[in-house]
C-alpha positions in Angstrom: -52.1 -110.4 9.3 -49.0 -110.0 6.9 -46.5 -112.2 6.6 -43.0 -112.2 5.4 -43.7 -114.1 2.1 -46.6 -110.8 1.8 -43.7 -108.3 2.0 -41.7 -110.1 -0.5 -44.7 -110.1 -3.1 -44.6 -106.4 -2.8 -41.0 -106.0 -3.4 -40.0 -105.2 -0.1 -37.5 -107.0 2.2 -38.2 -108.9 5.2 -39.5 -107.0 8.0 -36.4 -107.9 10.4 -34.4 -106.2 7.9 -36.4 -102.5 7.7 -34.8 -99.8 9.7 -38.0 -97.7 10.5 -37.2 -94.4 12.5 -40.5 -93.8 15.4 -40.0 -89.8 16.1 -40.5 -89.6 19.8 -40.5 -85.7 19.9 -44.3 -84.9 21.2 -45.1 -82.6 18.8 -44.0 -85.1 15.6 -45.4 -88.4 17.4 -47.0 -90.8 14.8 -44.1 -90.0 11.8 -42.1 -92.9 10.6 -39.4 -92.7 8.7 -38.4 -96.3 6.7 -35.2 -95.8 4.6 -35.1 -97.8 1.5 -36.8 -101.0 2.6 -37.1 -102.4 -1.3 -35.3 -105.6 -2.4 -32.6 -104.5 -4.7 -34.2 -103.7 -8.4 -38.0 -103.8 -7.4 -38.0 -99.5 -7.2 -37.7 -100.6 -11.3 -41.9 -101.5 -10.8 -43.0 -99.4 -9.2 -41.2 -96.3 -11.1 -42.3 -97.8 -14.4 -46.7 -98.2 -12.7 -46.3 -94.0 -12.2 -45.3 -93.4 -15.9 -46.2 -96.2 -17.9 -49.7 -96.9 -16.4 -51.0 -95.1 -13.7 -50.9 -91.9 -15.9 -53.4 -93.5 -18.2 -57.0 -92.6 -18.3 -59.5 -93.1 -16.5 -57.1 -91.5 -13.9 -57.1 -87.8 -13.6 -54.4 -85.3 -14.5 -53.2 -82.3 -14.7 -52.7 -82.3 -18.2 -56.5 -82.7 -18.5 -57.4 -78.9 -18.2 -55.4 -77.9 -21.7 -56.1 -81.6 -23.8 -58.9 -83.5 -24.8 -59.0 -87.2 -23.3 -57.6 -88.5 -26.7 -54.8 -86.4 -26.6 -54.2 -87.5 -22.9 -55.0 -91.3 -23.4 -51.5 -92.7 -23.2 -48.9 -90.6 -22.1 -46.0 -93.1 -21.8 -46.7 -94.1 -25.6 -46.7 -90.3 -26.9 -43.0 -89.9 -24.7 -40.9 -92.8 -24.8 -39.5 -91.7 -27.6 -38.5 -88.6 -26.5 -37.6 -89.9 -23.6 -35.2 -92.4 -25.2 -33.2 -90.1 -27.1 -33.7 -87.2 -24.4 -29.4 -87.0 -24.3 -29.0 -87.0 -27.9 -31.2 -83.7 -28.3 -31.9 -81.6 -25.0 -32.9 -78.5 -26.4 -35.7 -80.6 -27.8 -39.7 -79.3 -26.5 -40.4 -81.1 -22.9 -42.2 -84.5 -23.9 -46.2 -84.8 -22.0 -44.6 -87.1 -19.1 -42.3 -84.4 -18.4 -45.2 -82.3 -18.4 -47.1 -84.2 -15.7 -47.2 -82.8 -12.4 -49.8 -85.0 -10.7 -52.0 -88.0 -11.3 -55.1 -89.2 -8.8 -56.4 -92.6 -8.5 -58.7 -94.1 -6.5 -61.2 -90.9 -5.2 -60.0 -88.3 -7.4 -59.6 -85.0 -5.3 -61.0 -82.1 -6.6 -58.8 -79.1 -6.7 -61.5 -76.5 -6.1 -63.9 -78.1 -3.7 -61.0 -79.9 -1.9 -63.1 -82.9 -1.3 -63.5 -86.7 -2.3 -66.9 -87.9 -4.0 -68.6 -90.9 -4.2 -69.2 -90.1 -7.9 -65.6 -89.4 -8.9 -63.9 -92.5 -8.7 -61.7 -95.3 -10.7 -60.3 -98.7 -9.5 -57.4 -98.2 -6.7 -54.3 -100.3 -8.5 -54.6 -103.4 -7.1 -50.7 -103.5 -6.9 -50.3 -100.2 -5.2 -52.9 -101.3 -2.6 -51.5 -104.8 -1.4 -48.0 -102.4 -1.1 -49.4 -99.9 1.0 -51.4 -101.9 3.3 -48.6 -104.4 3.9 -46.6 -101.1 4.9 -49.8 -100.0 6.6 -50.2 -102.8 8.7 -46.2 -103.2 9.4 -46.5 -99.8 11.0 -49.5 -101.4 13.4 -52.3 -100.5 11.4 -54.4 -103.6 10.6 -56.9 -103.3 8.2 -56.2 -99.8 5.9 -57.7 -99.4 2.9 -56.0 -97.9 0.1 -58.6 -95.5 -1.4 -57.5 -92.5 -3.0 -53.6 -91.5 -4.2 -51.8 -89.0 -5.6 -49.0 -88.7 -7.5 -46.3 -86.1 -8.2 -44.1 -85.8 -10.5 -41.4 -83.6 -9.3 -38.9 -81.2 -12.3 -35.5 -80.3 -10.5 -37.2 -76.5 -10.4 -40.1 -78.1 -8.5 -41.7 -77.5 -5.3 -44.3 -78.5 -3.1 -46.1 -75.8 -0.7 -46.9 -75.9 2.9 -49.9 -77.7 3.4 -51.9 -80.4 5.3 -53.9 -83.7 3.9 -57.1 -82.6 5.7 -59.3 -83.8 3.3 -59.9 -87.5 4.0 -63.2 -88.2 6.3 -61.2 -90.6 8.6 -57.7 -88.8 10.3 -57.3 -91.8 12.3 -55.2 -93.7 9.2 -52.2 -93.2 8.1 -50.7 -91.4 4.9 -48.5 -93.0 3.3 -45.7 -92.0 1.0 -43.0 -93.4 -0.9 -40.3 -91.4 -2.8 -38.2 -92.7 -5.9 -35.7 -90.8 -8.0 -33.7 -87.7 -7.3 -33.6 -86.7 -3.5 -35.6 -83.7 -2.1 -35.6 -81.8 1.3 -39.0 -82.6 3.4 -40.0 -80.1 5.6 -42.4 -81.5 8.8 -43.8 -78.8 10.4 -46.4 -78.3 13.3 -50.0 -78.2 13.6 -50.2 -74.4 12.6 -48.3 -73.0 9.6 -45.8 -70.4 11.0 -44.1 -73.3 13.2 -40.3 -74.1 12.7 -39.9 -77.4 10.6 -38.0 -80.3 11.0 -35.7 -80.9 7.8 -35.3 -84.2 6.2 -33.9 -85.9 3.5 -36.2 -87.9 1.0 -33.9 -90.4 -1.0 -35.2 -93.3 -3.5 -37.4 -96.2 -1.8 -37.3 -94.2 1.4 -41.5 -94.2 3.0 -42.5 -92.0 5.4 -45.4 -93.1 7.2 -47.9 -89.6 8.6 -50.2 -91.2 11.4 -51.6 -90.0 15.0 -50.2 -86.6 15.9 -48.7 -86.1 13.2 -51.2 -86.8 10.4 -52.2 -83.5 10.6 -48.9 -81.7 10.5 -48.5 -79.2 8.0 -45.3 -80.3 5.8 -43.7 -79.6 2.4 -41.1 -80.3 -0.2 -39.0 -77.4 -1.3 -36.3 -78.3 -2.9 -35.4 -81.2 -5.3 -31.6 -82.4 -5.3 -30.2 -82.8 -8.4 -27.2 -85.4 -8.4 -24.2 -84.3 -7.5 -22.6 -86.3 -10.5 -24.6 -85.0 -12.8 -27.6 -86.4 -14.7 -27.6 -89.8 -13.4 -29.7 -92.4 -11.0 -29.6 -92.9 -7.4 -27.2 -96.0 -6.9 -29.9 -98.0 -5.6 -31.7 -97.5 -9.2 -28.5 -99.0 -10.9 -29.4 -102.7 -9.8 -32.1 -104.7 -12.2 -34.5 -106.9 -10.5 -34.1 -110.5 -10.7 -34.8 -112.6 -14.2 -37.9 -114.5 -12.5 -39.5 -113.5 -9.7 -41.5 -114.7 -7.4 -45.4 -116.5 -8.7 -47.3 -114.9 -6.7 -45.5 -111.4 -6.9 -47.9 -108.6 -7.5 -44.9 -106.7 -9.2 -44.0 -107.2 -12.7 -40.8 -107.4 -15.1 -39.8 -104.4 -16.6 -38.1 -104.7 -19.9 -34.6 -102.8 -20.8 -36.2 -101.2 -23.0 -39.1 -99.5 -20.6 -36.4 -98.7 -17.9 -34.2 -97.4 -20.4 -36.9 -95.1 -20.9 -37.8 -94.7 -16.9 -33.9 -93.9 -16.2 -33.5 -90.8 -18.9 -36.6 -89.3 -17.3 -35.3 -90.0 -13.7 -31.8 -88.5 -14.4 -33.8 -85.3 -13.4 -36.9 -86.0 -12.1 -38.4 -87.4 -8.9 -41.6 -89.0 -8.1 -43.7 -89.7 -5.2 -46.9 -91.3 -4.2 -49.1 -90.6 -1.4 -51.8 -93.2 -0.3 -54.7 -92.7 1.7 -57.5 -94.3 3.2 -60.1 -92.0 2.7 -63.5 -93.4 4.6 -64.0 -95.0 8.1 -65.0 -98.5 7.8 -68.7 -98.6 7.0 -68.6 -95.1 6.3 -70.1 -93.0 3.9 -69.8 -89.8 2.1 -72.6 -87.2 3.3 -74.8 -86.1 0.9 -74.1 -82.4 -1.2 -76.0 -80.1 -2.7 -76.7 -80.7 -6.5 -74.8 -77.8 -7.5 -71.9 -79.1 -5.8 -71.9 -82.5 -7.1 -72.3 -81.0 -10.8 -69.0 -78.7 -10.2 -66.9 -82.5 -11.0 -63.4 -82.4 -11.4 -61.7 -79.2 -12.5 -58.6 -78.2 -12.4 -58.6 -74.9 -13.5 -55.9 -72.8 -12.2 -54.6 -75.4 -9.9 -51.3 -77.2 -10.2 -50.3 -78.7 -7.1 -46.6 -78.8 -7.5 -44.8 -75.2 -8.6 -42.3 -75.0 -10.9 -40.4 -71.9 -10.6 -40.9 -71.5 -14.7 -44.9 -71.4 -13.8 -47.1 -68.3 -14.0 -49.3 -69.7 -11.4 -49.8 -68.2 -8.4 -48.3 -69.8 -5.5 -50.7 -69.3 -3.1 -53.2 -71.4 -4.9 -50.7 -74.2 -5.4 -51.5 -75.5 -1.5 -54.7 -78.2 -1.8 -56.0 -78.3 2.0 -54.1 -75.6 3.4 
């Protein structure tokens, strides 16, 4: 059972305060939208977890394919000082971070197979979990289990393809996903690909919540909105957290000096987190063949996001599709 002093742990206001959107529409029952529900200054966290440490090892990135794990080891320190001075030089190389296009935590997917293993798993972020089943269970769904997330990191040129999160052995939880940074156009769609989408606006904090019906939806992001003032942060960005903050908060203080770094790489970027509950309670994964489970993690010729700069195919940019 949450409680309000549980949302305010997690950075988010009180529930009385959220203005969650229920689509009615039968064919997009089971999507909430929640604009913005974070206490003024606490997007600061959460922004600084998806570059400063969630892109560390032993999480799984893109980046992995073309580096060694040395060379991939600590992204954030190997960038922030590009980062810092990112104004002073821009037609400097792009710096890793601003290479990154996704990071997996929890069950790593695997691009090729499209499945979750047993064997191919790190520690869930304790902090990411308590936030997304307090969001979970605010939505009416007691008891989720944050298993398995990915992020994106999102260039102004990027894009997400059409696609549906099919993966996950249990359709009956949610997917959750929470947006900070630059806005982008979301596109819900129907259950088969050639439907006509609804068109939405993703801005900083906003969640969108994919559960019942609409779990299943196909959906993507085509088009990130770069400010209209130029390279600068959404006004809700602009506010620093509080000096102290609560004990038992499970978010942290970020120093001037890491958000200065956060903010240049925000000005035009976006990121976004999707978590999932992968297995029914007391549920296991089935057993594979040997030759499957040696196949690991690879993610040869598979980026997820497409940057209109990329010599990828497209077509093989849409996991679960």
């Amino acid at each position: 059972m949450h409680t309000e002093q549980d949302f305010s742990r997690s950075a988010v206001g009180e529930l009385m305060d959220w203005k969650a959107i229920l689509v009615s529409a039968a064919d997009l029952q089971g999507f909430i939208f929640i604009p913005n529900p974070f206490l003024p200054g606490y997007q600061w966290h959460w922004v600084k977890q998806c570059l400063k440490l969630y892109s560390q090892k032993p999480n799984v990135c893109n980046l992995d394919k073309h580096m060694t794990k040395e060379d991939t080891q600590d992204l954030w320190e190997q960038s922030k000082e590009f980062l810092r001075y990112k104004e002073v030089n821009k037609r400097r190389p792009r710096s890793l971070l601003e290479k990154l296009r996704w990071v997996t935590l929890g069950y790593h997917y695997n691009w090729d197979s499209k499945k979750y293993s047993a064997d191919h798993y790190t520690p869930f972020p304790s902090d990411l979990a308590f936030l997304s089943e307090q969001v979970a269970a605010a939505c009416g769904f007691q008891g989720f289990q944050a298993e398995a997330g990915i992020l994106n990191y999102y260039r102004l040129d990027s894009t997400l393809g059409i696609h549906v999160d099919k993966s996950e052995l249990d359709h009956s939880k949610p997917l959750l996903s929470f947006s900070f940074g630059q806005s982008a156009i979301f596109l819900l769609g129907g259950l088969k690909r050639d439907e006509a989408p609804t068109a939405m606006f993703m801005h900083s904090g906003d969640i969108m919540v994919m559960s019942g019906f609409s779990r299943l939806l196909n959906h993507a992001v085509p088009k990130v909105l770069p400010s209209s003032q130029g390279e600068s942060l959404p006004c809700c960005l602009e506010t620093p957290p509080p000096a102290v903050l609560p004990r038992d908060a499970v978010v942290e203080c970020c120093s001037m000096e890491d958000w200065q770094v956060c903010a240049s790489y925000l000005k035009t970027a976006r990121v976004n987190m999707t978590v999932r509950q992968v297995l029914a309670t007391d549920q296991d994964f089935p057993l594979e063949p040997m030759e499957e489970n040696k196949r690991g993690i690879t993610t040869e010729g598979y980026c997820h996001l497409d940057d209109e700069k990329s010599h990828v195919k497209r077509a093989r940019l849409n996991p679960d599709s």
